[in-house]
VOLOGU-228707 format. One line per 3 residues: number of its first residue (from 1); their letters; for each residue z, x, y negated of C-alpha. Coordinates in steps of 0.02 Angstrom, whole numbers, plus 50000, padded with zeros to 5 digits. Layout:
<nufis>
NUM) a) Z X Y  ...
</nufis>
This chain:
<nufis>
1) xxx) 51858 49507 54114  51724 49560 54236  51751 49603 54413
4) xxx) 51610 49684 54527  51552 49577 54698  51628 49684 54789
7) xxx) 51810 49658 54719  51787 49470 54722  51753 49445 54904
10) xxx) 51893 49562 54934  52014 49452 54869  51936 49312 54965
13) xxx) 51936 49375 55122  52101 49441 55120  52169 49275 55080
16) xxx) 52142 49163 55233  52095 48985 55166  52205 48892 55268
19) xxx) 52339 48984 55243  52322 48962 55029  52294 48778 55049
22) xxx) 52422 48757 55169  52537 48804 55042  52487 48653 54939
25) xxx) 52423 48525 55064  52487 48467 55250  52352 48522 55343
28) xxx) 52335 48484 55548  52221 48575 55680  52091 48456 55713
31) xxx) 51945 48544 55843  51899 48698 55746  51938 48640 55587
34) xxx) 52118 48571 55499  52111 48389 55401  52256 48326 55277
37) xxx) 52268 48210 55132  52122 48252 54987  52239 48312 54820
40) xxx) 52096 48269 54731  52082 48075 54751  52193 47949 54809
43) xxx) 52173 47924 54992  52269 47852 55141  52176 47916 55281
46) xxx) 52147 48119 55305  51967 48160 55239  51995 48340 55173
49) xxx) 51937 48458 55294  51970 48659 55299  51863 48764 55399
52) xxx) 51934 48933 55455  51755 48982 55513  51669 48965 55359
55) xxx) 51819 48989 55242  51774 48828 55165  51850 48663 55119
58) xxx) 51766 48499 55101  51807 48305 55073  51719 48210 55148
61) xxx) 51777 48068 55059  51758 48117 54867  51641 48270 54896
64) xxx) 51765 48398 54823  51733 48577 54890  51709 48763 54886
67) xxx) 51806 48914 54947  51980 48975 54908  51934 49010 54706
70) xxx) 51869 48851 54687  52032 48768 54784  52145 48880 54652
73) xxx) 52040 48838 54496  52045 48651 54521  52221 48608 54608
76) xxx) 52287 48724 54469  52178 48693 54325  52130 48886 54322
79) xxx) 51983 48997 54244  51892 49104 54387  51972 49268 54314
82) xxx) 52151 49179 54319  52121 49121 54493  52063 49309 54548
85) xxx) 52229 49351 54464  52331 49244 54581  52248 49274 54719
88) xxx) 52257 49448 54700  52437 49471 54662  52482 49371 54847
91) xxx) 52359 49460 54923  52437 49632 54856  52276 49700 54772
94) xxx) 52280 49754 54617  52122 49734 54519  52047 49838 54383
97) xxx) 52063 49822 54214  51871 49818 54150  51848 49767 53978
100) xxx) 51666 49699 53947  51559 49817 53803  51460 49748 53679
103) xxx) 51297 49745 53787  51395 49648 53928  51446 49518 53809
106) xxx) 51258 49498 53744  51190 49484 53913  51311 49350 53983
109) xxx) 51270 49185 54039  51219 49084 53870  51308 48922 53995
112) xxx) 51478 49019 53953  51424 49088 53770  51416 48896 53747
115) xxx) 51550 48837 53809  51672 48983 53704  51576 48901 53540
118) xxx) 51629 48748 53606  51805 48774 53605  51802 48868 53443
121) xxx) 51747 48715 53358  51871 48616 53435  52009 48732 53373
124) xxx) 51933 48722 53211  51910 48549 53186  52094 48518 53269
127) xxx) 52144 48655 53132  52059 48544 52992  52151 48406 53027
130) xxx) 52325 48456 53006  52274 48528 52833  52255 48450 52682
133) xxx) 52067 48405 52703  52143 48301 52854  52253 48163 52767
136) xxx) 52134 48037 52799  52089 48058 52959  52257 48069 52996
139) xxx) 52312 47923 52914  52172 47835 53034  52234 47899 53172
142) xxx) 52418 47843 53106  52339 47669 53076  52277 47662 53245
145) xxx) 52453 47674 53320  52407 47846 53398  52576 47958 53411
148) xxx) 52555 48172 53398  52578 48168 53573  52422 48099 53583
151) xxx) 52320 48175 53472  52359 48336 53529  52321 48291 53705
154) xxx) 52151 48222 53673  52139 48380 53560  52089 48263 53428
157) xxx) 52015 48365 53250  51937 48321 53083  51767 48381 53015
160) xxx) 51771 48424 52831  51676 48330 52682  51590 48491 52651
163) xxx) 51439 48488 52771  51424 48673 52820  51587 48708 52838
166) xxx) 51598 48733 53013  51419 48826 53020  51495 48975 52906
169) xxx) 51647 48981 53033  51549 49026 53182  51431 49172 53086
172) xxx) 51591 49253 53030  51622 49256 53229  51458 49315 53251
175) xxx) 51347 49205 53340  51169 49187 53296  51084 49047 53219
178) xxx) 50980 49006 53386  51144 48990 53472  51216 48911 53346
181) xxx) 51068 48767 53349  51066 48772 53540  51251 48687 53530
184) xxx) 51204 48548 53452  51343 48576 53308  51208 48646 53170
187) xxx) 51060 48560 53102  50930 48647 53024  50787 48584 52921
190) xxx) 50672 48661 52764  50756 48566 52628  50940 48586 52657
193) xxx) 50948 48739 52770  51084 48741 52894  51202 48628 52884
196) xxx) 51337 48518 52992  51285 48411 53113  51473 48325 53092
199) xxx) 51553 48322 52931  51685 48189 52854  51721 48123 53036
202) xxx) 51870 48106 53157  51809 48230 53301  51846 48168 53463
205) xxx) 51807 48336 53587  51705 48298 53759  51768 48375 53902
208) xxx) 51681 48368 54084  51807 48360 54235  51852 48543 54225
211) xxx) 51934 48520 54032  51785 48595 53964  51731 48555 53810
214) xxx) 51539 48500 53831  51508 48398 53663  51575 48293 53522
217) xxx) 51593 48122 53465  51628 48098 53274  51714 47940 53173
220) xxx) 51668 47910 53008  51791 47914 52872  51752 47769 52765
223) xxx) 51570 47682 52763  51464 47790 52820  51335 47759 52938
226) xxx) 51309 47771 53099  51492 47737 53145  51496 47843 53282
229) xxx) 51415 48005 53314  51403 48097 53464  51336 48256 53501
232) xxx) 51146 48307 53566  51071 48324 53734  51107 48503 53773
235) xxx) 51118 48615 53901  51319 48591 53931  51294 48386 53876
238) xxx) 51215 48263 53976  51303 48112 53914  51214 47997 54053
241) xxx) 51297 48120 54184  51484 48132 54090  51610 48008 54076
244) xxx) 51756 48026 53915  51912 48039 53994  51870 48109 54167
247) xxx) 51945 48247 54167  52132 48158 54145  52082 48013 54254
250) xxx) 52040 48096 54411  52201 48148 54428  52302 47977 54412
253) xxx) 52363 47934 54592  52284 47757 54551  52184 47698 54687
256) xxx) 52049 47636 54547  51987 47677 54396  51970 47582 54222
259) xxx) 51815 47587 54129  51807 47544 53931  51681 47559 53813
262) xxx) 51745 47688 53690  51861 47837 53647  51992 47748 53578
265) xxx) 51997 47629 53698  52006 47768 53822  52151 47860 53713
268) xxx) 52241 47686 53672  52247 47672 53868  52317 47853 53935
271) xxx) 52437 47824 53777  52504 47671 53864  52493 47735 54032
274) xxx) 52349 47686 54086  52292 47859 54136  52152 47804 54233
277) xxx) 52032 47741 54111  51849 47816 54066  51718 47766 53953
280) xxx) 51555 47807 53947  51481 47901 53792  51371 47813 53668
283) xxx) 51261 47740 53797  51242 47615 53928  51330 47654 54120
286) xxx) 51191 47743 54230  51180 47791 54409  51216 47949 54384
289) xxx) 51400 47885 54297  51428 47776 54463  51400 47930 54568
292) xxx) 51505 48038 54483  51652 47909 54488  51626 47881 54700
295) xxx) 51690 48070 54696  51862 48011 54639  51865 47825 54684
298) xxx) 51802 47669 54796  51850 47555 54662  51818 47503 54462
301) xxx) 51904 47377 54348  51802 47360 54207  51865 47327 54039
304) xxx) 51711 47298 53927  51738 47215 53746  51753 47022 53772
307) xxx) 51598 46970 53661  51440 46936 53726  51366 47117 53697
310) xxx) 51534 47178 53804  51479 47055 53945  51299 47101 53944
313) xxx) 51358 47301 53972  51478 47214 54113  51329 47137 54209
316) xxx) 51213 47281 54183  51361 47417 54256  51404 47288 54408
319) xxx) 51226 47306 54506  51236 47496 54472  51413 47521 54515
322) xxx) 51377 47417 54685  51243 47495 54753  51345 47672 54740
325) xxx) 51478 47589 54861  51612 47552 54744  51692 47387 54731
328) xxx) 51706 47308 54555  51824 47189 54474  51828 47126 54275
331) xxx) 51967 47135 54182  51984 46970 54056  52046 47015 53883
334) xxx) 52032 46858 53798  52088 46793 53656  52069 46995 53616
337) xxx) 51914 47095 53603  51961 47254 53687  52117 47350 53776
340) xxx) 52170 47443 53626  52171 47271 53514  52269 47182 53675
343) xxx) 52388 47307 53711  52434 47315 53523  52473 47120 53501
346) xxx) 52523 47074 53680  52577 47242 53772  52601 47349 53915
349) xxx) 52652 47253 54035  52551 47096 53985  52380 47212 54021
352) xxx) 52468 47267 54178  52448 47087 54234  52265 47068 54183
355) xxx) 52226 47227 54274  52309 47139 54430  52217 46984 54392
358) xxx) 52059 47052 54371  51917 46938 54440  51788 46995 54573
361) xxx) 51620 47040 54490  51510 46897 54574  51660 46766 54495
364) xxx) 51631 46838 54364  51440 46843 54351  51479 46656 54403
367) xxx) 51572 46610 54240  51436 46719 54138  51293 46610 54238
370) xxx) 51396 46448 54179  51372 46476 53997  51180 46463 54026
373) xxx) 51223 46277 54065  51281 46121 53987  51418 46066 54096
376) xxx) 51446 45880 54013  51261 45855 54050  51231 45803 54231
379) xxx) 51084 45881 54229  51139 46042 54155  51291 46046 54279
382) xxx) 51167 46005 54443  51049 46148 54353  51192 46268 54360
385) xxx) 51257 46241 54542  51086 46262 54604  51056 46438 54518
388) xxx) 51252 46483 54595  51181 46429 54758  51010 46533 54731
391) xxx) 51135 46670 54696  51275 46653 54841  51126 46709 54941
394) xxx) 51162 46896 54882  51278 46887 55014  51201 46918 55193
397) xxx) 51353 46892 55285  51384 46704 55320  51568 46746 55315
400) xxx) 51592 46831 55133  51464 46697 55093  51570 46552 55139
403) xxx) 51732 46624 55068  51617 46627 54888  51579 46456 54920
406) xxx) 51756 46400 54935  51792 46481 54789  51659 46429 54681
409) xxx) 51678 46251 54741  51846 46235 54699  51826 46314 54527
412) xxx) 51710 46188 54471  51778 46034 54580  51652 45998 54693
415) xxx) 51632 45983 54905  51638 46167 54964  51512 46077 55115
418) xxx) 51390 46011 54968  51372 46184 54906  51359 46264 55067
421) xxx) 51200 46148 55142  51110 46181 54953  51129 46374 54997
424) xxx) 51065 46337 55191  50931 46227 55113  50882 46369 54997
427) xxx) 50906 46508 55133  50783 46398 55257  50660 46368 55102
430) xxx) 50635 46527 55031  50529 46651 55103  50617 46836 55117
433) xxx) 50526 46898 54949  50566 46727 54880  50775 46779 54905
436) xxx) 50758 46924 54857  50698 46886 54700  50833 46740 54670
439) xxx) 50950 46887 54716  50906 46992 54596  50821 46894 54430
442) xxx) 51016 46904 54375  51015 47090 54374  50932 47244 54271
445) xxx) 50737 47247 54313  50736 47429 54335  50870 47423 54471
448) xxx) 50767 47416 54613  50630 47539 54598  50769 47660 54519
451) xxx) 50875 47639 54696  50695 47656 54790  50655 47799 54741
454) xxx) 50840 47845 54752  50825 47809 54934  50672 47916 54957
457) xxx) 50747 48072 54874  50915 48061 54960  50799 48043 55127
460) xxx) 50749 48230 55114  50917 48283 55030  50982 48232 55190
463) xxx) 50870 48340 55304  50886 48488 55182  51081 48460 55196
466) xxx) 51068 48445 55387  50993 48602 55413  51058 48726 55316
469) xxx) 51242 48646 55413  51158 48679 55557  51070 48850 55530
472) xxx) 51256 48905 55487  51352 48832 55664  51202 48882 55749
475) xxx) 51123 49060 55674  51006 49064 55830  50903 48924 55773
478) xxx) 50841 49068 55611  50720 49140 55743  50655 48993 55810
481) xxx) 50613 48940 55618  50553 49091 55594  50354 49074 55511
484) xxx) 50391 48863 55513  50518 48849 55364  50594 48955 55235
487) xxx) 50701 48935 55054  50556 48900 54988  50534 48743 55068
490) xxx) 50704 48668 54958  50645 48639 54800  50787 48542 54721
493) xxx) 50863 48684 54619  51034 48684 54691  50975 48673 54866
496) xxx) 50854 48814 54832  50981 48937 54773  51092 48904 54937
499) xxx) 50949 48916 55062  50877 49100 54967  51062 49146 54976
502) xxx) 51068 49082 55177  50904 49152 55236  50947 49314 55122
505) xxx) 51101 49348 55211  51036 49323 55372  50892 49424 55356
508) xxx) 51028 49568 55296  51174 49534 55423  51098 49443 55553
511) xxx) 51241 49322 55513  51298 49191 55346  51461 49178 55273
514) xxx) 51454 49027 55182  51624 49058 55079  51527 49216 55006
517) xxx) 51382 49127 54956  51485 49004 54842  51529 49168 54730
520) xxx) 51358 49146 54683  51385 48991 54605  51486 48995 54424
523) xxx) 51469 48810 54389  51588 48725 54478  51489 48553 54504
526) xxx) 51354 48643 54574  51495 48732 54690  51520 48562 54775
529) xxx) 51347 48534 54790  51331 48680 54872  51475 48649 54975
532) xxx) 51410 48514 55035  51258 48587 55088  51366 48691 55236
535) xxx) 51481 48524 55279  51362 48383 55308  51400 48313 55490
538) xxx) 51296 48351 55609  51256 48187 55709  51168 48258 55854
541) xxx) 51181 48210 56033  51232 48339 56187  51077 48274 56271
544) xxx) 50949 48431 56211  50815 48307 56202  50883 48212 56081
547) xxx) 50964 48363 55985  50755 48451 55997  50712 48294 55932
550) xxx) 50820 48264 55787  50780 48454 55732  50577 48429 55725
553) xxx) 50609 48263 55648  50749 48351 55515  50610 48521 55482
556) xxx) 50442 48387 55473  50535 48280 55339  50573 48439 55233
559) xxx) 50426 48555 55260  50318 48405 55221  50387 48350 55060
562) xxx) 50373 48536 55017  50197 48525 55017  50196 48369 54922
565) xxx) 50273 48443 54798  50151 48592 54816  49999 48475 54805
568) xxx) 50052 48387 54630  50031 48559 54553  49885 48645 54638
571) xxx) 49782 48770 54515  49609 48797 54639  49525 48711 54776
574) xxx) 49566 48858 54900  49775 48832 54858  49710 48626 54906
577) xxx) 49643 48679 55043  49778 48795 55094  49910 48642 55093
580) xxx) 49788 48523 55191  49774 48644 55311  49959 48643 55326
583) xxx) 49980 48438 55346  49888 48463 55469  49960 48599 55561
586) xxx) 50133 48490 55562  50040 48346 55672  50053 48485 55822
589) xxx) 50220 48538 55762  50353 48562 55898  50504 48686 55907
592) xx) 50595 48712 56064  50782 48730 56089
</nufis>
């Protein structure tokens, strides 16, 4: 179903914002704007703001955000046209029926073409497995302990032995082979044509947080090799940017989340009620997993397999997960290897009580330090309390350091005072590089200049976010840009669109409506982004000289990294000499207010 621009921001403006959200959330007047509990995370303090001005909402706590669609697709797991539907009925518009031609259908976004081939495999492979190709599977799944309920929830499927069966089910639907290869679903190659990319596998379907199906993941039925398969980078799958299980988990009214090391873990889990879990898919946890869990929680229990390769992905994920904000506690599953095997011998309730046991990460990167060490041996136990010394200097606060100290001290039976003058006699020894290398030699090398460069990006993120907030509350400040900074100064793709759609709309109007510009944006996690863009706070002063000054400050940092970017990809000495002329024009910089 299609509906022109002008029918969509119909329906949104003629439903107010706070009055639809209202409806679902207590929302109070605060200023110019009303705040109530986020129903998207699990909070105790009112973060979720709704702005009658700019027809927005925002958290400020998990980053949720958009306009009135966006509210309606998410709270009640909606499509866009299902969400016009609703919105249109209580607005008491009735929309028009336009069914899409053939040329429409060829020309729309290949994102959604995608994500319709997507599900279409799903269906099929669920289809295969409650045939009689599927006995197997299903008899692994039965083995597993894994009830219908289940398996229909996780939409669980099977992938025939024959290896091109799924390939001859999508051409009957019509898609073309470069689709077809741009899912990731269909090999193709010289020798055997096109075939399967999964074939004799349990098919565990990928979903991102909206319960779209993104990708894959395959079990083997029988020997076969590798044991797990999961599907290709594509342009729906990023699997260092996805979590399994995501889309169920940030919903549980848990104030944490669990994360495992594979689907079945995951499934095992939500089967036992443990509807918070995640796992990460077929690779190690990355930054970008730890920010996309600080959307929906402050606070990780991680249940990695108990063997040494499970405790090496622990201390890798700890670091990462840290430096995001979020606070991080191991689960112990010992004498078991992972949840699923633990919950099967010992229980529900049993896990329950290792979850609320769980140890803080820096005990446990304690007790992972201790193994290095032979504790019979003097010298090996003196060897070990000095490295947990060298290490108790991660904390800079002399308080959270001493509490460690007690804690490690009594764990291993010695003087909490002993242990404290080795860490001063350390702390006083060392030089500050010299810490902060015993800080970190326990953690991943590429940590650091990862979270550096981190640092540096979110530095002009920042400004960028600043000002387009600011060019919206304050539409006066577009003329005094005017000739100093334009959309083409935000280069970050996201950012770009919004500030061609703000300076557009100004140029047009004279004015921005914020809620309109979101329209523009289909995907819904670049929604938020762009949401976010128009709700970062503004921490300026009522003093004009320090509001002047934080605006020349904000428009230096961004119009200069423009042309740093610019510079890396200069084709002739006269565009070089256009962009030095410009550095320099910014030392004399200066914008009035």
């Amino acid at each position: 179903m299609y509906y022109p621009d002008d029918v969509v921001e119909e329906v949104r403006s003629r439903n107010n914002i706070v009055d639809v959200i209202g409806s679902y959330v207590r929302l109070q007047k605060k200023g110019n704007s009303y705040f109530g509990l986020c129903p998207f995370h699990n909070e105790k303090s009112p973060s979720f703001s709704v702005s009658t001005n700019k027809q927005m909402y925002y958290c400020f706590g998990c980053g949720a955000g958009g306009n009135v669609f966006t509210f309606v697709m998410e709270y009640e797991n909606q499509t866009f046209p299902e969400a016009m539907k609703t919105l249109a009925e209580r607005a008491g518009i009735t929309l028009p029926e336009m069914e899409l031609t053939e040329e429409q259908k060829a020309e729309k976004n290949k994102r959604q073409t995608l994500l319709e081939i997507n599900k279409l495999a799903a269906r099929y492979f669920y289809y295969q497995l409650g045939g009689d190709q599927g006995q197997q599977a299903r008899d692994y799944l039965e083995g597993r302990a894994l009830s219908k309920e289940t398996q229909v929830h996780f939409g669980l499927g099977y992938a025939s032995k024959y290896s091109n069966d799924l390939y001859l089910f999508l051409k009957k639907k019509g898609y073309s082979d470069q689709l077809l290869r741009e899912t990731g679903l269909i090999t193709f190659d010289e020798k055997r044509g096109a075939h399967d990319k999964f074939w004799n596998r349990v098919m565990f379907p990928i979903m991102d947080v909206n319960n779209k199906v993104i990708g894959f993941g395959g079990r083997v039925m029988g020997d076969g090799t590798p044991k797990y398969l999961n599907s290709p980078e594509t342009i729906l799958f990023d699997k260092s940017r996805n979590l399994y299980g995501l889309n169920y988990a940030r919903t549980s009214r848990k104030s944490y989340m669990i994360i495992c090391e594979g689907y079945m873990d995951v499934i095992a889990m939500h089967q036992a009620g443990f509807t918070n879990a995640v796992a990460s898919l077929g690779t190690a946890f990355t930054t970008q997993h730890s920010v996309l869990l600080k959307r929906y929680t402050q606070e990780v229990r991680l249940a990695y397999d108990s063997d040494g390769a499970g405790q090496k992905a622990a201390l890798r994920a700890i670091p990462i997960l840290k430096s995001a904000g979020i606070n991080v506690r191991v689960i112990h599953m010992d004498p078991y290897k992972d949840p699923d095997e633990f919950i099967k011998n010992l229980g529900v309730d049993a896990f329950q009580e290792r979850i609320d046991a769980a140890e803080s990460s820096f005990m446990f990167e304690i007790s992972v330090l201790e193994k290095n060490y032979k504790q019979s041996d003097p010298e090996g136990r003196a060897s070990f309390m000095k490295a947990a010394a060298r290490k108790l200097l991660e904390f800079p606060q002399e308080l959270e350091r001493n509490i460690y100290i007690d804690a490690i001290a009594g764990k291993y039976g010695i003087a909490s005072e002993a242990l404290r003058k080795m860490v001063n006699s350390f702390g006083a020894s060392m030089s500050r590089e010299q810490v902060e290398s015993a800080i970190y030699q326990q953690q991943e090398r590429e940590a650091a200049p990862v979270r550096k460069r981190q640092e540096k990006e979110d530095s002009v993120l920042t400004a960028q976010k600043l000002l387009l907030t600011w060019l919206i509350e304050e539409p006066s400040l577009f003329e005094k840009l005017d000739g100093i900074i334009c959309e083409e100064d935000f280069v970050e793709p996201v950012y770009h669109k919004a500030a061609a759609l703000v300076f557009d709309e100004y140029r047009q109007t004279g004015n921005v409506t914020p809620a309109r510009i979101l329209n523009q944006f289909e995907d819904v996690e670049e929604q938020k982004t762009a949401a976010s863009l128009f709700n970062t706070k503004l921490k300026t002063d009522d003093d004009p000289a320090i509001r002047e000054k934080a605006l020349n400050e904000t428009v230096l940092r961004i119009r200069r990294n423009s042309l740093d970017m610019a510079s890396r990809s200069v084709k002739s000495p006269d565009d070089l000499q256009r962009i030095i002329r410009e550095k320099a024009k910014l030392q004399k910089l200066h914008i009035s207010l």
